[in-house]
C-alpha positions as CSV (number, residue, x, y, z in Angstrom):
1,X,-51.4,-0.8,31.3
2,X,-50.9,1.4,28.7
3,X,-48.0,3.3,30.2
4,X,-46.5,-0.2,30.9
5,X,-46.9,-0.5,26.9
6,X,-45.2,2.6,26.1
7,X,-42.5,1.8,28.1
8,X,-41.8,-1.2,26.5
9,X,-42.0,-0.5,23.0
10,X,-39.4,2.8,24.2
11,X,-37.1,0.3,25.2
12,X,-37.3,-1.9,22.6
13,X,-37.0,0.7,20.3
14,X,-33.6,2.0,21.8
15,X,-32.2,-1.1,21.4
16,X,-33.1,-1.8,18.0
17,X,-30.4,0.7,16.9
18,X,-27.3,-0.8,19.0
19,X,-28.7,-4.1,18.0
20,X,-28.6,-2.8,13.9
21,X,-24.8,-1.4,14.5
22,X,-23.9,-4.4,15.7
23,X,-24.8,-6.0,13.0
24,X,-23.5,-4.0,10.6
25,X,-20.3,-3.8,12.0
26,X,-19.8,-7.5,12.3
27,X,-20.7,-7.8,8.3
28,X,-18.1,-5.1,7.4
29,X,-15.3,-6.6,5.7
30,X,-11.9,-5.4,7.2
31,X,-9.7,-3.1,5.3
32,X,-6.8,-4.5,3.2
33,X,-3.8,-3.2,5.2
34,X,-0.1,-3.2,4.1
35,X,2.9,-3.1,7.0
36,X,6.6,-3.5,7.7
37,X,8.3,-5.0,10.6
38,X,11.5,-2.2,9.8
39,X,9.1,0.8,10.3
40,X,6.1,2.1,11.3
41,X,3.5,4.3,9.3
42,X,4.9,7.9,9.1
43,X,7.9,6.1,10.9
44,X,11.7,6.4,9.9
45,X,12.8,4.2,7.4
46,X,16.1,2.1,8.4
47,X,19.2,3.3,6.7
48,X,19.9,-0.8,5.5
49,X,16.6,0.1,2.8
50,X,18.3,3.3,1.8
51,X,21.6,4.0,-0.5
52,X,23.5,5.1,2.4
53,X,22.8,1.1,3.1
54,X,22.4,-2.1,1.5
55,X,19.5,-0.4,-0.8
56,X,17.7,-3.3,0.3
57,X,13.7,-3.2,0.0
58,X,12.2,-3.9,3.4
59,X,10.1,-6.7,4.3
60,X,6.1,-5.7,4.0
61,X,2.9,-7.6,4.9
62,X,-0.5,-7.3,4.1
63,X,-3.9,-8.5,5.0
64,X,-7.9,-8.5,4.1
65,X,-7.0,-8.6,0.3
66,X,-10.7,-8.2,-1.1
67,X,-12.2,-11.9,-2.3
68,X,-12.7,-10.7,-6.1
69,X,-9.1,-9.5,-6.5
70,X,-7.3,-10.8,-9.6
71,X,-3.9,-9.7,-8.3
72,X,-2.4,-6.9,-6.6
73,X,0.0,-3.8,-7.5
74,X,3.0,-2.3,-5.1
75,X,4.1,1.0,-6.4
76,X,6.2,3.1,-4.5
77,X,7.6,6.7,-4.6
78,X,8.2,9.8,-2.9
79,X,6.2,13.1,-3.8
80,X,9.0,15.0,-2.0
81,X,11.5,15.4,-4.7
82,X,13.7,16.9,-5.4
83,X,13.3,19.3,-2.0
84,X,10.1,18.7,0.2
85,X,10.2,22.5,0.8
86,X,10.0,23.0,-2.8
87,X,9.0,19.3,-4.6
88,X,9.7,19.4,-8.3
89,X,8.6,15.3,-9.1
90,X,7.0,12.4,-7.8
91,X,10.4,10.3,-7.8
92,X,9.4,6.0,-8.4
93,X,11.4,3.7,-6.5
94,X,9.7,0.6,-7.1
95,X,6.6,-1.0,-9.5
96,X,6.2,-4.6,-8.9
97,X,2.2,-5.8,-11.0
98,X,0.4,-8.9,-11.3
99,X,1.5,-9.9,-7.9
100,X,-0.9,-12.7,-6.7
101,X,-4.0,-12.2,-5.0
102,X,-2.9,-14.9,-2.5
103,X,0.7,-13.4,-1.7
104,X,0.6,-12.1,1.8
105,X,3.7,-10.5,1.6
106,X,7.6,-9.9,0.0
107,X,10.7,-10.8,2.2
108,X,13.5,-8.1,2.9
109,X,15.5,-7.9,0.1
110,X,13.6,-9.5,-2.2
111,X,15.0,-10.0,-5.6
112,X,13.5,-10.3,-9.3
113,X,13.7,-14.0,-8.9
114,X,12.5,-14.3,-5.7
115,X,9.4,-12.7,-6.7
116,X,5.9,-14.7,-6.3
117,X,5.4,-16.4,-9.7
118,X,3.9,-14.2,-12.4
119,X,5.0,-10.8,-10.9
120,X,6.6,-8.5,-13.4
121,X,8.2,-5.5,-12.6
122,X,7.8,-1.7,-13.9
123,X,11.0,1.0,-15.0
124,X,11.8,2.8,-11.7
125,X,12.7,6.8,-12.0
126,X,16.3,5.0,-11.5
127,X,16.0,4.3,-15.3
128,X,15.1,0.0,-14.1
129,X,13.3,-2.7,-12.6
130,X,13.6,-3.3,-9.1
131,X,13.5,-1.6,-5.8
132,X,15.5,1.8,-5.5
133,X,16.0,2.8,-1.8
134,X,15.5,6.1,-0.6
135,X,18.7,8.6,-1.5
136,X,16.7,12.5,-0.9
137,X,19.3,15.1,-1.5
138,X,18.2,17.4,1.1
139,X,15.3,17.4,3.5
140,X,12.9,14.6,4.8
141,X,10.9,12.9,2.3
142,X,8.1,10.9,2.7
143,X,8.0,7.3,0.8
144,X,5.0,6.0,-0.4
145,X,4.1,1.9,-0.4
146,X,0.8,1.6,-2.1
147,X,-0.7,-1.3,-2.7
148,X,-3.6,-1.9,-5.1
149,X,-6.3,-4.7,-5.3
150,X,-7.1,-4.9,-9.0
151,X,-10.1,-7.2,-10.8
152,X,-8.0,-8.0,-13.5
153,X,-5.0,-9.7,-14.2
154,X,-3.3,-7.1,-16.2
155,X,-1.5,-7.7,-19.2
156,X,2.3,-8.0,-20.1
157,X,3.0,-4.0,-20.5
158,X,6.6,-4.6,-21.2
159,X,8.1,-2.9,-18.5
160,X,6.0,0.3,-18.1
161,X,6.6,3.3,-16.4
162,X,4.3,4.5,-13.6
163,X,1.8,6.5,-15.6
164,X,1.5,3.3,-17.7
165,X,0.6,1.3,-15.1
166,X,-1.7,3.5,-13.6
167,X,-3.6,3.9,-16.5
168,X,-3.8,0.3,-16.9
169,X,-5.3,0.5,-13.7
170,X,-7.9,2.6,-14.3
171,X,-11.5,0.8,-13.1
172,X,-9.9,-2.0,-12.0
173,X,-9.3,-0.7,-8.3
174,X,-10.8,-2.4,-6.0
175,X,-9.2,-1.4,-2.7
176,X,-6.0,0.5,-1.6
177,X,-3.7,0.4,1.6
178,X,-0.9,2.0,1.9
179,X,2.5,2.8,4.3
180,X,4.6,5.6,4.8
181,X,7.6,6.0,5.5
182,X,10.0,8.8,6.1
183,X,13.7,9.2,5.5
184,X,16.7,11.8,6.2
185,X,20.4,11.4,4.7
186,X,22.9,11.4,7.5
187,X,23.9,15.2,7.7
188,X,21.4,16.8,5.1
């Protein structure tokens, strides 16, 4: 009887852990993801998002935007410049903040007006607002899409540059996904 015991309470006991995983893993929220229908992470970038096309942002999604987030920041640059054998500069080709918690996405294209209400828009390395497509003068460069859950709304920082923004940032992140994509100039 008391080997039948034993035997039980060893069984028991090796499924208590599967059972506990289980568990856990069914309470884990899912990672806030961010994706494109025009590429694919560590992908190539279509040539219509880039200056040798319509400079054109593409289309991005994202999901599993955390339940305390205020709103959510895109920035997006390329650590690659201006030679990824040799990289000089981060180079920004896009800051969009205060983009709504509830947004699921931007359309391709999208333009300053056609942004979700209350989105403002940061000073790009291109010396403006608004998305700069990829133009690398030599090499393959990576692109960068982050995108930021923040707690806060931020406020009105009158078109700030990226190190502006990410200082406004600071403490207020409360998840990050981000997509990469890659791009090469016809020829380069």
């Amino acid at each position: 009887m008391l080997r039948s015991l034993f035997g039980v309470a060893a069984r028991l006991l090796l499924l208590l852990p599967a059972a506990g995983l289980a568990q856990s893993q069914g309470d884990a929220a899912m990672a806030m993801t961010l994706n494109s229908p025009a590429f694919k992470h560590d992908g190539d970038m279509p040539t219509s998002t880039t200056c040798e096309g319509k400079d054109s942002s593409p289309a991005l999604s994202w999901s599993n935007v955390p339940a305390g987030a205020k709103s959510l920041v895109l920035i997006v640059d390329d650590p690659d410049a201006p030679d990824p054998k040799a990289p000089k500069m981060t180079w920004v080709h896009w800051l969009l903040y205060n983009l709504p918690p509830t947004t699921q996405g931007l359309p391709e294209g999208v333009k300053a007006d056609q942004l979700p209400a209350g989105t403002l828009e940061g000073i790009t390395d291109f010396k403006r607002p608004g998305y700069g497509g990829p133009c690398p003068p030599i090499g393959k460069h990576r692109y960068f899409f982050k995108l930021y859950a923040l707690d806060i709304m931020l406020p009105d920082l009158q078109s700030p540059r990226k190190p502006d923004l990410e200082k406004a940032m600071q403490g207020h992140i409360l998840e990050k996904a981000e997509l990469r994509g890659l791009y090469q100039k016809k020829g380069k």
